[in-house]
C-alpha positions, -999 to +999 in steps of 0.1 A: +166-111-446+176-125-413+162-103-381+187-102-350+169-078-332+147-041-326+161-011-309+145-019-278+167-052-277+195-029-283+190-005-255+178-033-236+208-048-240+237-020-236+227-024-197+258-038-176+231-064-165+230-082-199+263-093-193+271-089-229+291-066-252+273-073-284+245-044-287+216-052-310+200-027-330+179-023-360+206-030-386+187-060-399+157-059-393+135-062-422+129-035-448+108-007-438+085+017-451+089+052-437+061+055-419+066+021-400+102+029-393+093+066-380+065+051-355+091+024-341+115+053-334+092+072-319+083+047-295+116+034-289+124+073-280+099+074-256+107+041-241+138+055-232+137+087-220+096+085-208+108+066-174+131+099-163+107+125-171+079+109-148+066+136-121+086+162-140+070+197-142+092+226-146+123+217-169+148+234-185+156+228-224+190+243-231+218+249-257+195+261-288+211+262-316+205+295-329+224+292-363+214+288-398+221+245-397+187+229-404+195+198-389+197+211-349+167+228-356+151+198-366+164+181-330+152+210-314+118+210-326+115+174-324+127+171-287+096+202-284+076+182-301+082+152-281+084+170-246+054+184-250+031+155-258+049+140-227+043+168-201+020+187-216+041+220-210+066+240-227+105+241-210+101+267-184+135+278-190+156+281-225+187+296-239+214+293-262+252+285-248+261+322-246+225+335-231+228+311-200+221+329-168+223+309-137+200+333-116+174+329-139+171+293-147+171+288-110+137+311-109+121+297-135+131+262-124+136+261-087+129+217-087+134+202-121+157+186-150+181+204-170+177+187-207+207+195-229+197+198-265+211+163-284+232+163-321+261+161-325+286+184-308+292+157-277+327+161-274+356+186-285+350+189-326+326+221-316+341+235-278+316+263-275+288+235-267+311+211-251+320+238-223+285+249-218+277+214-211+311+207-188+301+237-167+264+227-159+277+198-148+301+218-126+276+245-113+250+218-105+268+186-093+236+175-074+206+183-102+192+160-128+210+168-159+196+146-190+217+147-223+192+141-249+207+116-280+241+129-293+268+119-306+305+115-290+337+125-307+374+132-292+403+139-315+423+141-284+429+123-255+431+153-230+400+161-239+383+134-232+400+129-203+388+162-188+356+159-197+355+124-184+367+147-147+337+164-147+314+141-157+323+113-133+319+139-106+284+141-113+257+126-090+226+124-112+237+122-152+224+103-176+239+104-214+220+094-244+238+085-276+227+078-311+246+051-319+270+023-307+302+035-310+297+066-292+274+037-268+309+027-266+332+054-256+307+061-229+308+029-212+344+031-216+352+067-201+321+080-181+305+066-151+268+084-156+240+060-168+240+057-205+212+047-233+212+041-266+182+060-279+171+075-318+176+110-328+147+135-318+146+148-352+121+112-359+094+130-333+085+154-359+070+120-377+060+115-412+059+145-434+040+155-467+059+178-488+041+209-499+069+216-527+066+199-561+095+180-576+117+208-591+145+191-596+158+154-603+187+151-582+199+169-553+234+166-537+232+180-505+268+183-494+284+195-465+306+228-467+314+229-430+346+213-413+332+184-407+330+176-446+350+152-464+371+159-494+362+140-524+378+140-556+354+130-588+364+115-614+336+119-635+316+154-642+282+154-623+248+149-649+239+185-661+205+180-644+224+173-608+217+204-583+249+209-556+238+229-526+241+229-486+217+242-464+238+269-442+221+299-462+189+317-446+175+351-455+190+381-441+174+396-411+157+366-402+159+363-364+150+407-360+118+395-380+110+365-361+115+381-327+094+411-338+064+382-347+074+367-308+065+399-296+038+407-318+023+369-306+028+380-268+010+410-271-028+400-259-016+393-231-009+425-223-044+431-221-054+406-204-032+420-176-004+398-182+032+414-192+049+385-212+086+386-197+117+381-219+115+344-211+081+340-228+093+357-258+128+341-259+107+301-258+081+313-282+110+333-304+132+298-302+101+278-315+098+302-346+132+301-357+134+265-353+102+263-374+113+282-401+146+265-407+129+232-404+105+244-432+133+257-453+154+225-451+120+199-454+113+223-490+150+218-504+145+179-499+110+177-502+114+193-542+137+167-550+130+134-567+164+120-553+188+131-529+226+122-523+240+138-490+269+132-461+247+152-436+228+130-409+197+149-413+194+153-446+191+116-443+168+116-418+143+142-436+148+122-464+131+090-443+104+113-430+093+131-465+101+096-482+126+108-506+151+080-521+183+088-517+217+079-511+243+085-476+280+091-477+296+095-444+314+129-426+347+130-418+344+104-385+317+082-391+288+098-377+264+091-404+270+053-408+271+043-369+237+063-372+225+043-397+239+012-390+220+014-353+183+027-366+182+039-402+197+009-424+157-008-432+146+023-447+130+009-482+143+041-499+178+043-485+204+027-509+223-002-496+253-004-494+263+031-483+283+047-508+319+056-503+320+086-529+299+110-549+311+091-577+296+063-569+264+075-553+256+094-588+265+057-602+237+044-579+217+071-588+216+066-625+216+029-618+180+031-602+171+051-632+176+022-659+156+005-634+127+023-630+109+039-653+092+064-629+125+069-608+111+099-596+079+083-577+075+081-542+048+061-535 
């Protein structure tokens, strides 16, 4: 296989100073294992964002997703996982869209970055997350605001042009994307310093699933509105398990704040009353946990996986899972994959364009291999 380039070319290269338009990314670049691919996103991650988070020491990490959707708590935890081997620290000041409070992120972060949780919600497909982010950038036109990796969408053009308002009136933001096009539309609209950097799902690294292989194939579809509508011509195998993984146990997030508090307790010996910002981080890093687990089990028990969710896909790269990628409903999945993902040894090439013909693929592999359930 020819090799054009690495991701660092590619963010190396989406600077005005190349003097080029043509952005180089991992999209042929040998094939990878999983565990070389996740160790070259991880480094490309930190050669991006590293440089802007030197002499950094309170920070706030906002916009957690505090919703049932495995994949943004896989971001969330990864961009945890990633800050804190960098600074050493935890964010001194979280919250979710609707918990923000000026007065207090002030306090607990007087001098410092805001860091605005990355996915996929850049944009006006999910408006709750795309105000939060237009007003920060409105109530603080002079602080460093960071937009960890996402992914830009507009369906319309009065959106964009709003948002393009407020962000061009901003002094000191910088906008990471996960792939190309959105690389792209930022360029295009917004004058704030843009990178092209990996998802921070990849700084959870390489993972060993504790579930044995329950089932043989598992189509992990989306039921949300980003979806796509697929007719099938064919019935599914009677073996084939259909799920998505919006579901959580009832009661979840009283349980997990009661185990916050429980956690914060000793200190209240040791003369130290934990405030509600102490239990909101550590209460945030449980929930995150716990859907992260739940999602890396319903992959992780699978011998193969078929899927139009992004990190399903990605889980499926750090568990090792085979498994096939159909796209949502505007391309997120495939400029993803196109810009990092595409040497994955276990992905199959090319993307399919229906479940129809991922199942195809699927049985395909099977003729193939007479272990087609072996990982390696």
């Amino acid at each position: 296989m020819r090799i054009v380039g690495d991701a660092s070319e590619a963010v190396r290269c989406s600077d005005a100073s190349c003097g080029t338009e043509e952005f180089r990314t991992m999209s042929e670049s040998p094939i990878k294992d999983s565990r070389t691919l996740i160790a070259e996103l991880q480094s490309e991650i930190d050669k991006v964002i590293g440089p802007h988070l030197e002499g950094v020491e309170d920070f706030a990490l906002v916009d957690f997703p505090n919703h049932p959707n495995v994949g943004d708590s896989a971001i969330w935890l990864g961009e945890e996982t990633y800050l804190q081997q960098k600074l050493g620290r935890a964010p001194s000041y979280v919250c979710t869209y609707d918990t923000w409070s000026k007065r207090d992120f002030e306090r607990a972060v007087p001098v410092g970055p805001i860091l605005i949780h990355g996915g996929g919600n850049f944009g006006d497909l999910w408006p709750n997350h795309q105000e939060f982010r237009l007003r920060l950038l409105s109530e603080f036109p002079d602080r460093q605001i960071i937009q960890l990796p996402q992914t830009i969408h507009f369906s319309s053009k009065a959106s964009l042009k709003r948002a393009a308002e407020i962000i061009n009136s901003h002094k000191k933001f910088r906008i990471l994307v996960r792939d190309t096009k959105s690389l792209d539309v930022a360029r295009k609209e917004f004058t704030a310093a843009v990178d092209l950097c990996p998802d921070m799902a990849f700084c959870l690294g390489a993972q060993s699933s504790r579930a044995a292989i329950a089932r043989k194939l598992l189509l992990l579809l989306r039921t949300d509105h980003e979806k796509v509508e697929q007719g099938r011509s064919r019935p599914l195998p009677s073996f084939a398990v259909v799920e998505d993984w919006l579901m959580e146990q009832r009661g979840l997030g009283k349980w997990l704040l009661l185990q916050a508090l429980l956690e914060m307790s000793p200190r209240v010996f040791k003369g130290r009353m934990p405030s509600e910002l102490d239990v909101r981080i550590r209460w945030f890093h449980l929930l995150a946990s716990n859907r992260v687990a739940r999602g890396m089990k319903q992959v992780g028990s699978s011998a193969y996986v078929i899927t139009d969710r992004l990190h399903t896909h990605i889980f499926c790269v750090l568990l090792n899972v085979p498994h096939s990628v159909l796209d949502n409903n505007y391309g997120k999945i495939s400029t993803f994959v196109d810009a990092w993902s595409k040497p994955f040894e276990k992905l199959a090439r090319p993307l399919s364009t229906s479940v129809d013909e991922a199942v195809a693929t699927f049985l395909d592999i099977c003729k193939g291999s007479p272990t087609p359930m072996d990982r390696g």
